[in-house]
N, C-alpha and C positions, 0 to 999 in steps of 0.2 A: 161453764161449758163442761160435759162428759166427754174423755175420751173414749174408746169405744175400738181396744184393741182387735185387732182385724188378722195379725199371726202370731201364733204364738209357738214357737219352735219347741219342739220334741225334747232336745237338747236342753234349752232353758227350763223346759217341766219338770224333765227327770232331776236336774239340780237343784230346782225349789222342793220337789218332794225329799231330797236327800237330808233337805233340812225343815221334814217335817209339816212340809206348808201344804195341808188338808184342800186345799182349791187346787193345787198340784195333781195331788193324788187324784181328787177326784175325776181330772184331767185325764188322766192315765189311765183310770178306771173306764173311764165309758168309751175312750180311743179303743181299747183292746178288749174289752170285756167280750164281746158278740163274737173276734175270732176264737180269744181262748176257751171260750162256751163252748164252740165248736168243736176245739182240740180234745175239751174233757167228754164232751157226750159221742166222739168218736170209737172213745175207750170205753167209754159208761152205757150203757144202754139205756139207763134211768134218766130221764130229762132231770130231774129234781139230785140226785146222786151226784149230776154233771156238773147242777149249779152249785152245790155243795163242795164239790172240790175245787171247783173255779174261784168260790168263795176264799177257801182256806190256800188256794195256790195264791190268790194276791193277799193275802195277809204274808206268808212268806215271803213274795216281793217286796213288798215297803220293811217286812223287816230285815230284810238283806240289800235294802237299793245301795248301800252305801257299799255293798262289793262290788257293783257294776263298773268299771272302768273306763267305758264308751270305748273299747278296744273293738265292740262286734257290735251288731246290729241289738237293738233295745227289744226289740219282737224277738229274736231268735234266744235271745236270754230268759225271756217269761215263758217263754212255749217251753225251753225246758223243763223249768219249775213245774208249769202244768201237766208235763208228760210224768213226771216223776211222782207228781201227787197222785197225778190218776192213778198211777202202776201203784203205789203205797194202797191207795182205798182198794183197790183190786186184792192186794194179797191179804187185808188186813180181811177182809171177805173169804180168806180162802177159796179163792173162785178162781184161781189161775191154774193151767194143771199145764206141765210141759210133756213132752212124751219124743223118747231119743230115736226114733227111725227113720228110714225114706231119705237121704239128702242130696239125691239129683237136684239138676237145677229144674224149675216147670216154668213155660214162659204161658202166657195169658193172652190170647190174641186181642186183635184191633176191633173184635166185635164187643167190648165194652165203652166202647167210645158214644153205641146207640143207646148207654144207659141213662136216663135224667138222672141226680144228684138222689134224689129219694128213692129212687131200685137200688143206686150206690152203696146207699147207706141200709139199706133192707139187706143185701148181700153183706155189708160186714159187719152187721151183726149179727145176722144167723152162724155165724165162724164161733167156735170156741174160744174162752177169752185167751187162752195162750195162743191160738195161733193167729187172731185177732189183734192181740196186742205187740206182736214179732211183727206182723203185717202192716200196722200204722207206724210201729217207728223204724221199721227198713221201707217201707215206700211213697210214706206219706211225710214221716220227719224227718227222713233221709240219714236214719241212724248206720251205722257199719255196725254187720254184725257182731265184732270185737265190741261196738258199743253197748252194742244191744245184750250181749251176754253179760258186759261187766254192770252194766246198772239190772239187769233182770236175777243174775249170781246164778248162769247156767252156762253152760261150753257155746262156743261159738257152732258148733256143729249140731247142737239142739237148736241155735236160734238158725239157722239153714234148713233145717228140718220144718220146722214149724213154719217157716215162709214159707216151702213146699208144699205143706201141706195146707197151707191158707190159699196159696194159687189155685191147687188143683180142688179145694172145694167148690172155687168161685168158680172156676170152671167149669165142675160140674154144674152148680146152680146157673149159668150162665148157658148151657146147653139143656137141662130143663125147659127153662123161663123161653127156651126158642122154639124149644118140640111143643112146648106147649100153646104158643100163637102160632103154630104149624098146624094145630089138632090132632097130634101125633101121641100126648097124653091123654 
């Protein structure tokens, strides 16, 4: 008779991959692959770019599981990795540019909530990738901007800046995108 495991804990995957067991990994690979895909082609604009670093973000994972300590949550330790890779392909690109003015606070009204996922994502990508990428990991990864300067290696007050300035672009595209189904452009 086959047995014909029916759960297989999180916990028990990440300790068989620790020790290498390729049906592990592969475990872990397809659980997370489709959100960190996600995380990378939020920074990346390149669908292919995004799978490429999503690629080489989990080769880093499995070569580093054995520092995971089950101290935090298993997802929030690989988003990192992936948010760090993504920012690595960006700069190795020289595609990031920061720029130090403007640091009011701008807040983004409630009329983004009528956006689908795909105007979402059309709006942050037409954003500059500096202020794109200050913008996904203060609002989307929930980075503080003390974080967010020390892994980007810019002042806290450029990553305030460039959230600033990623708000009120959306905002401006966000008042556009309304004059525009108003017939007012």
């Amino acid at each position: 008779m086959k047995i014909i495991p029916l759960f297989q804990s999180e916990e028990n995957q990440i300790k068989k991959a620790q020790r290498n067991d390729s049906a592990a990994e592969k475990w872990l690979f397809e659980k997370y692959s489709p959100l960190m895909l996600s995380i990378c082609r939020n920074y990346i604009k390149d669908l292919h770019y995004a799978e490429d670093v999503m690629i080489t973000g989990f080769t880093r994972v499995f070569d580093n599981l054995s520092k995971f300590r089950f101290e935090g949550s298993f997802e929030g330790w690989v988003r990192k990795i992936m948010v760090r890779e993504a920012i690595s392909f960006i700069r190795s690109r020289k595609e990031i540019y920061f720029s130090e003015i403007d640091q009011a606070e701008y807040k983004i009204t409630a009329e983004e909530s009528d956006l689908d996922l795909e105007q979402l994502q059309w709006l942050i990508d037409a954003l500059p990738d500096g202020y794109r990428t200050v913008f996904l990991m203060y609002a989307v990864d929930g980075y503080s901007h003390k974080e967010i300067a020390e892994t980007l290696e810019i002042s806290e007050s450029t990553s305030k800046s460039q959230l600033f300035k990623a708000r009120k672009a959306i905002q401006q595209q966000l008042n556009d995108l309304k004059a525009k189904e108003h017939g007012r452009i």
